[in-house]
N, C-alpha and C positions, 0 to 999 in steps of 0.2 A: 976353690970351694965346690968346686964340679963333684966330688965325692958326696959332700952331705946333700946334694939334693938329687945325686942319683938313687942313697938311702933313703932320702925323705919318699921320694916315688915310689922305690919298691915297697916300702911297709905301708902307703897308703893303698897298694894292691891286695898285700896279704893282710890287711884288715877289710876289705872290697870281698877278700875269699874264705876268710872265717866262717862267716854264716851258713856258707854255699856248703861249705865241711862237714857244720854241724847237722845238715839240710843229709847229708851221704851219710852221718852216721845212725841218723835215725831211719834210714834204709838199710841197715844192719851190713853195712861196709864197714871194714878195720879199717885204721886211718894208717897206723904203724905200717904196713908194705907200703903203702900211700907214697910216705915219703920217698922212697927208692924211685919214685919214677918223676918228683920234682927234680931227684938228684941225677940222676940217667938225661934229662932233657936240660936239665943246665949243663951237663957236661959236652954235650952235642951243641950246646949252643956256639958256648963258649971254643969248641974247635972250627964250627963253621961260620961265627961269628952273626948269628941269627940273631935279630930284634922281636922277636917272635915268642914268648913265653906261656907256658901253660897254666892253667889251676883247676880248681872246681868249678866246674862252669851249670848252671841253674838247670839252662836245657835239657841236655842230657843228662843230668842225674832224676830230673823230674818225668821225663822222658821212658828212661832205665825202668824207674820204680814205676811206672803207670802198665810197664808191657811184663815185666817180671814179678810172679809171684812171693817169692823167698829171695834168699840170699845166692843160691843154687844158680836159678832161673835167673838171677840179674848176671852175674857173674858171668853165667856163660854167654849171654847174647853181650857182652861185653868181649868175652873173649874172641867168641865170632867175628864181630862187628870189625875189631881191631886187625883182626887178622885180612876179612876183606881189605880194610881202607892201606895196610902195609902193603898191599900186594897192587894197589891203586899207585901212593905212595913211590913204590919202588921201580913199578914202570912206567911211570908221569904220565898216567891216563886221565888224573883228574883235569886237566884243560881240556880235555878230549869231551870227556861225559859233562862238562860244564857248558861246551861249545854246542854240543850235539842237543841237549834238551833246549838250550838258548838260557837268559837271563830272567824271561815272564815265568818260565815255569819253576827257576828255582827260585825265584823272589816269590814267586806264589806256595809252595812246601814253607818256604819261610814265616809265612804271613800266616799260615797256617797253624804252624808252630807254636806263635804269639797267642793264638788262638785257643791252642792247647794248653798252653802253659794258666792262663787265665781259668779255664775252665779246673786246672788241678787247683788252683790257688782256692779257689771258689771252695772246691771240694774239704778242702784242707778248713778253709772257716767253719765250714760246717761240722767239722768234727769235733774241731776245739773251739765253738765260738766265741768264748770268753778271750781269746790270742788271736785267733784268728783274724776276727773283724778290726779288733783294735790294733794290729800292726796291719789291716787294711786302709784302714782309715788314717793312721800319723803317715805311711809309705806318698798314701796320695795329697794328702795337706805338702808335708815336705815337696815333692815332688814339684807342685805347684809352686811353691814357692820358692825352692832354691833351681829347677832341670836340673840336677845334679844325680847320678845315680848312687855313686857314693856317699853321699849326703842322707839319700834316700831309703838304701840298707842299712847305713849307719843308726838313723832315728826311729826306723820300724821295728829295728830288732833291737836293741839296745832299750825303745822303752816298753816295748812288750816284754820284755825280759823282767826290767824293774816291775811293772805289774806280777808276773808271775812269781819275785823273790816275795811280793806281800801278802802273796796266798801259800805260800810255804810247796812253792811248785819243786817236785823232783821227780826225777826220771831216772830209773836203772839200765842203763843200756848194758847190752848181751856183753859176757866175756870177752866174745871172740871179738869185739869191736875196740874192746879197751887195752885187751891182753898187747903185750909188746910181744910178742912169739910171730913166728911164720907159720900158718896152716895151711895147708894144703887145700884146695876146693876142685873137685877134679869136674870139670863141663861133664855137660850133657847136651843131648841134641835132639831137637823134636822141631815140627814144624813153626809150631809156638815160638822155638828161640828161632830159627832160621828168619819168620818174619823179622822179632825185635831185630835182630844184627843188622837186617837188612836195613829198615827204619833210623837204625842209629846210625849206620853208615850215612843213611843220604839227609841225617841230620848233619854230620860231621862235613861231608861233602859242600853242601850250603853255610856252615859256618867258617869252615877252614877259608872257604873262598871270600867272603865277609870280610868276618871279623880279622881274619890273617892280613887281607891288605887293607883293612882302616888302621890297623898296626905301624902298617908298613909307613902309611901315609901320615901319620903324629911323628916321624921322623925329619919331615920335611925334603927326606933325598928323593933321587929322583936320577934312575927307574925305582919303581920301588924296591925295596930290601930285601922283601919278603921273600923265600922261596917256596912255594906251595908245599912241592913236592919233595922236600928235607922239611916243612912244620909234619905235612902226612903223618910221613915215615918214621920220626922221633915221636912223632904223640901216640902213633900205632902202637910201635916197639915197646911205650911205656907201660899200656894201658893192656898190654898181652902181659907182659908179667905179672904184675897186679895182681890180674881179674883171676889168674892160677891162686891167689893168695886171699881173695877175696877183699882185695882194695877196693877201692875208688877209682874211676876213671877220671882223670885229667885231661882235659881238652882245650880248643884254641879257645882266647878272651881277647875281647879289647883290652888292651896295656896300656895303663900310664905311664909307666916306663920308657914307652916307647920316645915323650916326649923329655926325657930326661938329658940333660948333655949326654950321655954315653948311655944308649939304650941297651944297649949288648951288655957291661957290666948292670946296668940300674935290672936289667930282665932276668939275671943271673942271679945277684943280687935276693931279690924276690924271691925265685924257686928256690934258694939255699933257707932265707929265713924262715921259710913255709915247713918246709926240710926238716929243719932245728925242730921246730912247735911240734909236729906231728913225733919223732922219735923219741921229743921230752914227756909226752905223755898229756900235754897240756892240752889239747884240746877237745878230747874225753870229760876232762875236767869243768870244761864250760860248756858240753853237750849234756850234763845233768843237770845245769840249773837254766837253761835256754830252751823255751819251746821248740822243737819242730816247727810248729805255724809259724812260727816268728817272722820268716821267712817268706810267708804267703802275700807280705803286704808288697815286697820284690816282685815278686814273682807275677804280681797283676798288673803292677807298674811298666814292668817289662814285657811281660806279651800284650799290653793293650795300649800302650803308649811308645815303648821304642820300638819294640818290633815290628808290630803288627802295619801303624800308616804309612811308614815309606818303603816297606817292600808290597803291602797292596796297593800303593799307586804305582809300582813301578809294573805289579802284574798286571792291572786292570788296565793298562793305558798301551796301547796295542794292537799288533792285527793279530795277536791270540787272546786276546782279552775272556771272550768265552773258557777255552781251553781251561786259559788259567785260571779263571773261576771256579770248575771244577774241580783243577787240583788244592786250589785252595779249601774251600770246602770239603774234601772227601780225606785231605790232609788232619784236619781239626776234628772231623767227627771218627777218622778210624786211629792213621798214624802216616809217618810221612813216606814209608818205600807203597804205601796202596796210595798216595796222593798222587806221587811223581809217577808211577807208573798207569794210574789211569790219565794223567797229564801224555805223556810219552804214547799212550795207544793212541787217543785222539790225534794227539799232534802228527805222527806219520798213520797210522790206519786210517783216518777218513777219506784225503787224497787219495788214497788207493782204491777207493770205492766209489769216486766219484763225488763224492759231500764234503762241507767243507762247514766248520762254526763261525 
């Protein structure tokens, strides 16, 4: 019976990444190329037999929308961003840049992150507060009562949802996000996108290293499974096509898969049925009658509850504990490549002159 619960895990993923979908389309991504880069990364999985699976991951899509104006300006610093972390990726520097800032300083960008994500969330009630607050509010009841995260996007978004079927809630999203066609999105390049790339790079960077080996570690093997630097370079490769097409980017998540008798099928699994949903048109169809906010109540849960305390104790507790204060802070109130690199000035510049935090 090793089959039915490596399906039962995969579709309690891609019900985990639904919301996160609908969260991309009301950032005016098409979902349709979308899927070509679930299918591209299952196929790499499946040759190098990776426990390591991608989707719509909160961060970086809330991340994306917060530093991009349009569709244009997302896309591209997508496409940037992607193109750096492949070329990271391809010649296994990310242990290197991992090694080199230390652990305080990307646990502190991280915590930062948690930080930002909370402050969008916030932003997002306020816009719709009628959705807003009340999948604020079921996110952290639930939350409280089951720690489940799945449990937790399940109940926020699903009854903010029913609230809004009884106010006759509907939403027209853009052609280009429903249409099944490939369009073209050609980048651009401004200093504007040069930041975001960068910022989503070294969000990508701290979560690839994360979330990739809590992955690895729901497997129970040991060394872990996971290989950084083939999750990279497949998530890179996925999210440079796309972002020409004006998809979505897909990036690392914690998998339950991972803890499936055979994570490699249950992960593959996954990115196929996601696959399916996005080519059949179907989830267009539940991004009209689904707030955006709906999502907001995740999204506070998660940067104020799972992200944010155990990677700012792991920054605060330290002989950079200062340092990482900084970049925590300077992460949350600008974006995370001006966090980590005023983390990084401090951290080698004051030696150098003598002073030390």
């Amino acid at each position: 019976m090793h089959w039915l619960a490596d399906l039962l895990a995969a579709i309690g993923v891609v019900l985990n990444g639904i919301p996160q979908g609908i969260m991309a389309m009301s950032l005016g991504f098409a979902v349709f190329p979308t899927a070509f880069s679930f299918g591209l990364v299952g196929l790499i999985n499946g040759v190098a037999s990776s426990v390591a699976p991608v989707s719509f991951q909160a961060e970086s899509l809330a991340l994306v929308g917060h530093l991009g104006h349009d569709l244009r300006e997302r896309s591209s610093i997508i496409f940037l961003g992607a193109s750096l972390m492949f070329v990271i990726g391809l010649t296994g520097t990310l242990p290197l840049i991992v090694h080199s800032l230390g652990n305080q300083l990307m646990a502190a960008m991280m915590a930062g992150v948690g930080l930002m994500l909370a402050k969008i969330a916030l932003q997002m009630a306020h816009e719709q507060p009628q959705f807003g607050w009340l999948s604020i509010g079921l996110a952290g009841v639930t939350y409280l009562i089951s720690k489940d995260l799945v449990w937790t996007i399940a109940v926020s978004v699903i009854g903010t949802s029913c609230y809004a079927a009884t106010t006759h809630y509907r939403v027209a999203l853009p052609e280009h996000v429903t249409t099944r066609k490939l369009q073209f999105v050609r980048p651009q390049f401004s200093f504007k996108i040069l930041r975001g790339a960068l910022s989503l790079a070294c969000l990508n960077i701290g979560a690839n290293l994360s979330y990739g080996l809590i992955t690895g570690q729901m497997t129970g093997q040991h060394p872990n499974p996971v290989n950084l630097n083939l999750l990279t370079s497949s998530q890179a490769l996925a999210d440079l096509g796309t972002s020409l097409l004006g998809g979505a980017p897909v990036e690392t998540i914690i998998s339950a898969t991972a803890s499936a008798p055979e994570p490699v099928i249950a992960g593959i699994l996954m990115m196929l049925i996601m696959m399916l949903i996005l080519l059949l048109g179907w989830l267009p169809k539940l991004g009209k009658v689904v707030p955006s906010t709906a999502i907001a109540g995740f999204l506070f849960i998660l940067g104020t509850i799972v992200i944010f305390p155990e990677n700012a104790t792991t920054a605060l507790h330290g002989s950079l504990s200062t340092v990482a204060g900084v970049t925590l802070v300077v992460t949350a109130l600008v974006d995370p490549f001006a966090g980590l690199m005023t983390g990084a000035l401090l951290k080698f510049g004051l030696p150098l002159i003598g002073l030390g935090l």
